[in-house]
Backbone as a printed PyTorch tensor [residue, N CA C, xyz], in Angstrom:
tensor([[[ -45.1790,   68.9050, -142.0130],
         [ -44.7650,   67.5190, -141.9460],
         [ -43.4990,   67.4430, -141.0870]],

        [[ -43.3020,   66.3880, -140.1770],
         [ -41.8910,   66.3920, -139.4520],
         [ -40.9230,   65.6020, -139.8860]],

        [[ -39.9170,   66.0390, -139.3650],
         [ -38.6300,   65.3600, -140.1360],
         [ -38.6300,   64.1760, -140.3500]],

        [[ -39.6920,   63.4470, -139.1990],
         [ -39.4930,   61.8160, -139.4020],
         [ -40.1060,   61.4500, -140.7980]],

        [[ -41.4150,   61.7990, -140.8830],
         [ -42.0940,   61.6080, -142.0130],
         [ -41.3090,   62.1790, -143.0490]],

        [[ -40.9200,   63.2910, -143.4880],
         [ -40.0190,   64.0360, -144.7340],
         [ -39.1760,   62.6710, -144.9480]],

        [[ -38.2410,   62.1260, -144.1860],
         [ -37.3770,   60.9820, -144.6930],
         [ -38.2140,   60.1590, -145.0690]],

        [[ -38.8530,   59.3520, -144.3350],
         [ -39.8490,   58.2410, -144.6560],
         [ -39.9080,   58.3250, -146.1470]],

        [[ -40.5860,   59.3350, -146.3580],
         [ -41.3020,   59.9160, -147.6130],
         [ -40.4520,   59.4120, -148.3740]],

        [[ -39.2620,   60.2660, -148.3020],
         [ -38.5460,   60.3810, -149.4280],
         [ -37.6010,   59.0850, -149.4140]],

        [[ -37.4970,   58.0410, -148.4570],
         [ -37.1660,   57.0900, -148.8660],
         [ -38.3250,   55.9290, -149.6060]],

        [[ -39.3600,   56.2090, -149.5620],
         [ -40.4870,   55.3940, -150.4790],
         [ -40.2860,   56.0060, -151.6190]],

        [[ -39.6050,   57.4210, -151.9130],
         [ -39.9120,   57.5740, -153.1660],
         [ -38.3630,   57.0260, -153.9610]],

        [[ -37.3470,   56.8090, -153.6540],
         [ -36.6220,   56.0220, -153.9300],
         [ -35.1820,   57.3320, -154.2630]],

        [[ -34.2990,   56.7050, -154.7710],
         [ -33.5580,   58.1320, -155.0460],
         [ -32.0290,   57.3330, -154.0240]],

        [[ -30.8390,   58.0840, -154.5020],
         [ -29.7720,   58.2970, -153.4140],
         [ -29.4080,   59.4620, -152.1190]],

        [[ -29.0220,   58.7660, -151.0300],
         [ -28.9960,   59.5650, -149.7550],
         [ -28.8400,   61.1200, -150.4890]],

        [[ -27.6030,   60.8910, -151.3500],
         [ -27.3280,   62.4470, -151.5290],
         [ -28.2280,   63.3020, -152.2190]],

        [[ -29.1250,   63.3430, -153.0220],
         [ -30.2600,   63.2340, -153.7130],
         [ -31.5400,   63.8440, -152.5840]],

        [[ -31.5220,   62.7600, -151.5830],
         [ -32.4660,   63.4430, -150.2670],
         [ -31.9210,   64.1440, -149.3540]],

        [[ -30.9040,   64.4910, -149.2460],
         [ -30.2550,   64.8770, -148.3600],
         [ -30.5420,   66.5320, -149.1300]],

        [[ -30.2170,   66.6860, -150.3330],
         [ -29.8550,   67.7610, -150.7280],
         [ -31.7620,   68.3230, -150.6290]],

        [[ -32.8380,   67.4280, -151.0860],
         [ -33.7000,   67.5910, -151.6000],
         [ -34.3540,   68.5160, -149.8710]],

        [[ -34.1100,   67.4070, -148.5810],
         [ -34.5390,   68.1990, -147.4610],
         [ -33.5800,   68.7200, -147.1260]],

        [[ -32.5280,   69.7790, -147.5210],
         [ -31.5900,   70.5240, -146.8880],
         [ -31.0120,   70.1910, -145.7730]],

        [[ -30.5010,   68.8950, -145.8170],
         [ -29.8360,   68.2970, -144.2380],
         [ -28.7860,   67.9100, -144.8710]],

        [[ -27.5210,   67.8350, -144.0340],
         [ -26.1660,   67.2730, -144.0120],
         [ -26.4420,   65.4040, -144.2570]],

        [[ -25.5090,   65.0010, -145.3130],
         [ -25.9100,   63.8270, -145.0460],
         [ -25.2680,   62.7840, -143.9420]],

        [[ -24.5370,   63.3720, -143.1170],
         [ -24.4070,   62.7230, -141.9720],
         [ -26.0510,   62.5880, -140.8090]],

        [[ -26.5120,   63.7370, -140.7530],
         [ -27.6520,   64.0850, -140.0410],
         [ -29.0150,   63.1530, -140.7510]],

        [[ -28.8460,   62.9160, -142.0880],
         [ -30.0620,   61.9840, -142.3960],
         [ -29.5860,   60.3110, -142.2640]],

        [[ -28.3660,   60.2140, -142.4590],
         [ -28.5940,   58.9600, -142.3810],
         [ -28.0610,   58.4920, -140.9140]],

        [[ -28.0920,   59.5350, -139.3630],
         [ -28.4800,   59.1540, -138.0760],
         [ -30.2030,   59.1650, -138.5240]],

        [[ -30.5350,   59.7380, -138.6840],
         [ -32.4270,   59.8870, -138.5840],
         [ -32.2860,   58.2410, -139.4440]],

        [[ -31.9140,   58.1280, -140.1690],
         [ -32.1760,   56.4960, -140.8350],
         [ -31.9270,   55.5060, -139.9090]],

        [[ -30.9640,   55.5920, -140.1230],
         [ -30.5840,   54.5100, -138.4820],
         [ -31.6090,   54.6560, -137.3760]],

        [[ -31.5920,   55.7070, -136.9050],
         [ -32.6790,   55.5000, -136.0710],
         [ -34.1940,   55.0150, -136.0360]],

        [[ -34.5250,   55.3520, -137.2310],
         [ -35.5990,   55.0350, -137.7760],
         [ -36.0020,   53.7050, -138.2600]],

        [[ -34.3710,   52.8110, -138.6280],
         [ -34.4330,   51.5250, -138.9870],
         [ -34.3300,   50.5100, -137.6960]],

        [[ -33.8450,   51.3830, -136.7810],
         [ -33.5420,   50.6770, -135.0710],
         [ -35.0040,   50.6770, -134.4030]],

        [[ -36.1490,   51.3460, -134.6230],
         [ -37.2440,   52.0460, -134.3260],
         [ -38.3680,   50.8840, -134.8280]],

        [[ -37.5930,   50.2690, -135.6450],
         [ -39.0050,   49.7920, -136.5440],
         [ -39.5720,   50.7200, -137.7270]],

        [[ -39.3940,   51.1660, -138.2580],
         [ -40.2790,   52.1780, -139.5230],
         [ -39.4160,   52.0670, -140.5970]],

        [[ -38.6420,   51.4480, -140.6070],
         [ -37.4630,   50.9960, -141.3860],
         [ -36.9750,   49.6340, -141.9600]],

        [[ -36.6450,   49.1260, -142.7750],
         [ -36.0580,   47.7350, -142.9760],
         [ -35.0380,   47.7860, -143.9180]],

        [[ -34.0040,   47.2160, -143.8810],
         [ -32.7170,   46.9350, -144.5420],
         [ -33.4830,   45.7900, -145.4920]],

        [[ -33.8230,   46.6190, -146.9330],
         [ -33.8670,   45.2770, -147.8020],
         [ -32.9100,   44.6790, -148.5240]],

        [[ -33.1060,   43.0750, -148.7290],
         [ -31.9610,   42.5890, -149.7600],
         [ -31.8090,   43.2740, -150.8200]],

        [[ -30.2780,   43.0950, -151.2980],
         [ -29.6900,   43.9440, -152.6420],
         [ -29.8760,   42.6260, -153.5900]],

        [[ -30.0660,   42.9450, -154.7850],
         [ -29.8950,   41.7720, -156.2090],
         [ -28.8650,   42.1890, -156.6760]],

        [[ -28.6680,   41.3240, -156.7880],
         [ -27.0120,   41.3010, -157.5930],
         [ -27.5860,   41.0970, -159.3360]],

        [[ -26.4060,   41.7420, -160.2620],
         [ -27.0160,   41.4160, -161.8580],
         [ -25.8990,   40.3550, -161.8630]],

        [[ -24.8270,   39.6800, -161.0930],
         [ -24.5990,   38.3990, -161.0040],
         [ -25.0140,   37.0780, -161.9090]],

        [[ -24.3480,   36.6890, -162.5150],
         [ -25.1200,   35.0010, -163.4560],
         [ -24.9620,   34.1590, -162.0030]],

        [[ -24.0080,   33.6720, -161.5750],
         [ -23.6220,   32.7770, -160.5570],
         [ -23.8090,   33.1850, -159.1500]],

        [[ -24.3490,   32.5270, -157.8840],
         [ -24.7280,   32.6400, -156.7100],
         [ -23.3850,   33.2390, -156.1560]],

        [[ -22.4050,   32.1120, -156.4930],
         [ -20.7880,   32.2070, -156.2970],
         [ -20.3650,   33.6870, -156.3590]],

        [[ -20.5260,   34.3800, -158.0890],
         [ -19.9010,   35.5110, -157.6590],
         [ -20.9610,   36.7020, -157.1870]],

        [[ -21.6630,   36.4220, -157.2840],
         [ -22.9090,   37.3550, -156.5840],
         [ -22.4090,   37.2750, -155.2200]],

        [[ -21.9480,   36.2530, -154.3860],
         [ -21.3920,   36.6900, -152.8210],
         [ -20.3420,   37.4330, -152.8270]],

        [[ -18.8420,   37.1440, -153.9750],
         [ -17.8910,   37.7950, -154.1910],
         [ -18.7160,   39.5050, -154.3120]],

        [[ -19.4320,   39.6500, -155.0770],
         [ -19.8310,   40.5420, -155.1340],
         [ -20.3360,   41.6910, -154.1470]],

        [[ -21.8130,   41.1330, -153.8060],
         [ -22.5010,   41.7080, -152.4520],
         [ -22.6950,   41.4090, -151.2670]],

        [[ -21.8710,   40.1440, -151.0590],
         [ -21.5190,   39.1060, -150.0350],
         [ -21.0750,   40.4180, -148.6730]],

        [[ -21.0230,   39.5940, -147.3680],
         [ -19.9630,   40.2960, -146.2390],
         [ -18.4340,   40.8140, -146.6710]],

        [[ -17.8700,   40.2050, -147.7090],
         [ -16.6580,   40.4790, -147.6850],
         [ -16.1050,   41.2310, -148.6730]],

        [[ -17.4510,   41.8050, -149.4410],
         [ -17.0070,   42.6020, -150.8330],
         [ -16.5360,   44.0770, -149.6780]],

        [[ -16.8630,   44.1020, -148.8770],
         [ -16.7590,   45.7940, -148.6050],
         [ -17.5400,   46.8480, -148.6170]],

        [[ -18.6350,   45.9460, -149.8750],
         [ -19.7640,   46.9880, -150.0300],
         [ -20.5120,   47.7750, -149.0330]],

        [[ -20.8260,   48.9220, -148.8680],
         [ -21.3530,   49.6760, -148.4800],
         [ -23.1480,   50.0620, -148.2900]],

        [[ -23.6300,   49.5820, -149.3280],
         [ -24.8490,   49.6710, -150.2670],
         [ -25.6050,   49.6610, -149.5380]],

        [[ -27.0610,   50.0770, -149.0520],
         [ -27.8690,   49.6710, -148.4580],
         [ -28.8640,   50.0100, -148.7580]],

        [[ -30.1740,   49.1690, -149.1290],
         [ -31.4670,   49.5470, -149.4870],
         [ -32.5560,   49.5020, -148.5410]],

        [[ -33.3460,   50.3090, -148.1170],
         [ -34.2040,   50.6950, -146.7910],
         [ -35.9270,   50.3250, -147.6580]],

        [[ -36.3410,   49.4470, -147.4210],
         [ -38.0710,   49.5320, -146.9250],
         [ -38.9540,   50.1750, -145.9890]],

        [[ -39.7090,   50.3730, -146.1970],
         [ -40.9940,   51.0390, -145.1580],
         [ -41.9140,   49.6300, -144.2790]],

        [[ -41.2510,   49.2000, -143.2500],
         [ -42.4030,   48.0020, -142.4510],
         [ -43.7870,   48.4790, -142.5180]],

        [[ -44.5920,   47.8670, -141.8760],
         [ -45.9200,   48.1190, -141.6280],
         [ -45.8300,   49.4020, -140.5240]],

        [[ -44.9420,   49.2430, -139.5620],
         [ -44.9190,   50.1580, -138.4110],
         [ -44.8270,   51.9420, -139.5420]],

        [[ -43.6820,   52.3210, -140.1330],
         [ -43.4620,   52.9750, -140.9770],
         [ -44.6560,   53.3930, -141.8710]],

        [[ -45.2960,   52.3440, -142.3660],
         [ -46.5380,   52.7500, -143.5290],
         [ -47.5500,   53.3660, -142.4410]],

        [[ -48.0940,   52.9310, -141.4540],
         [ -49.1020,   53.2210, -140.2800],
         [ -48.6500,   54.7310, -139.8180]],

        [[ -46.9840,   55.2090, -140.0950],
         [ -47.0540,   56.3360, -139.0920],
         [ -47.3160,   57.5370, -140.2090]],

        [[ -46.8390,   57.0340, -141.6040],
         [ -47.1140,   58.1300, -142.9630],
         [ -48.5340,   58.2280, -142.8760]],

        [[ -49.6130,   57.5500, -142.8140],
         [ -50.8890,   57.3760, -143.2750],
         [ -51.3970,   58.3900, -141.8990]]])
């Protein structure tokens, strides 16, 4: 299997970078360029985060542009599902 697919994979199967990183023996600087690239590529998608938030209000305070947050949750597009299969 090639590296592209190994990530793919293991981002459908869900888990944290460090988690896959450790799982395919790569630096996690080195997987999350292959992510990026992969999300720049199409085989990738930045999905929305849910907030456990009551209010819209602090749910932006929260996961809004200006919390700082970091977070990012990745989908598999159609392009992505077509290249695993």
């Amino acid at each position: 299997m090639t590296a592209m697919k190994k990530v793919l994979s293991g981002v459908v199967k869900g888990g944290t970078i460090d988690a896959l990183a450790r799982e395919l023996d790569m630096n996690i600087s080195t997987l999350m360029a292959m992510i990026d690239f992969l999300a720049s590529a199409g085989y990738l998608e930045i999905a929305g985060l849910q907030c456990s938030c009551q209010t819209s209000n602090l749910c932006e305070k929260c996961c809004g542009p200006e919390s700082g947050s970091q977070t990012k949750m990745y989908a598999l597009t159609l392009k992505g599902e077509q290249f695993l299969s």
